[in-house]
N, C-alpha and C positions, 0 to 999 in steps of 0.2 A: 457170321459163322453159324449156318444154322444147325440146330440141335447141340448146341453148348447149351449149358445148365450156367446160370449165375449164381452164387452160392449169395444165399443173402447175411447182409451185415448185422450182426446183432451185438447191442448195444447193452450193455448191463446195467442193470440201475445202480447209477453211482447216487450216494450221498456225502453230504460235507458234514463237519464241526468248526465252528467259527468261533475261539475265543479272542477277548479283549484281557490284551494283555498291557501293563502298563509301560508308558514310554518315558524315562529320561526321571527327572527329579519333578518338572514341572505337572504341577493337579491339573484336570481335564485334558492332556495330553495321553490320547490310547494308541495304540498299533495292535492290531488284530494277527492273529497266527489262524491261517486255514489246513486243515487236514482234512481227504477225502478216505472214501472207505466204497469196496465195491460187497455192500449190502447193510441195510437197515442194521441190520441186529449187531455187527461192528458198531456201527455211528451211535448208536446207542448205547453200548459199552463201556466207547471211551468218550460219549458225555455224562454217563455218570459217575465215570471215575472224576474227571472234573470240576462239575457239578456242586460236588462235598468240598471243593476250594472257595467258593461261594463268588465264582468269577464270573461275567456275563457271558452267557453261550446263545449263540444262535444256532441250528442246523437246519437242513432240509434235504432236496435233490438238486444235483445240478442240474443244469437246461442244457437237454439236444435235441437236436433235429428230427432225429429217429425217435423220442418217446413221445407215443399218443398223448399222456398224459399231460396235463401240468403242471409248472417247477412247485414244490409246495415249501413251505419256509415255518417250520418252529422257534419257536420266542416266547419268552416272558413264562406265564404260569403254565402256557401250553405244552411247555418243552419239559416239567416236571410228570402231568400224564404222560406223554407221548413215551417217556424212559421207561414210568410202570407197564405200559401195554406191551407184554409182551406175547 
């Protein structure tokens, strides 16, 4: 079909929060609860509302196909700057 226009796909940058949540009675047993969020400063928000529960959180981006970039993953003390940068 010449002179169609393909409207191109655009992709938002999604981010996650991953906490460890506790499972069942038994110690060392976790089960994680994932929530996504379509921008930074969400995922950020509600890991530091979180955060001040003193529960383990991971976040970062999710991986697609369409971002240049790559998936990047916050943890540990990193994930404490990462909430102040804003």
């Amino acid at each position: 079909m010449a002179g169609r226009v393909m409207a191109r796909h655009r992709v938002k940058n999604h981010w996650f929060v991953s906490v460890e949540m506790p499972k069942g009675r038994k110690m060392h047993t976790f089960a994680r609860q994932t929530k996504t969020f379509p921008t930074e400063a969400e995922a950020k928000q509600f890991a530091k509302e979180i955060l001040s529960d003193g529960t383990n959180i991971i976040a970062g981006t999710l991986l697609s196909a369409h971002q240049p970039t790559p998936r990047r993953i916050i943890s540990g003390w990193d994930l404490r700057s990462w909430i102040e940068d804003v």
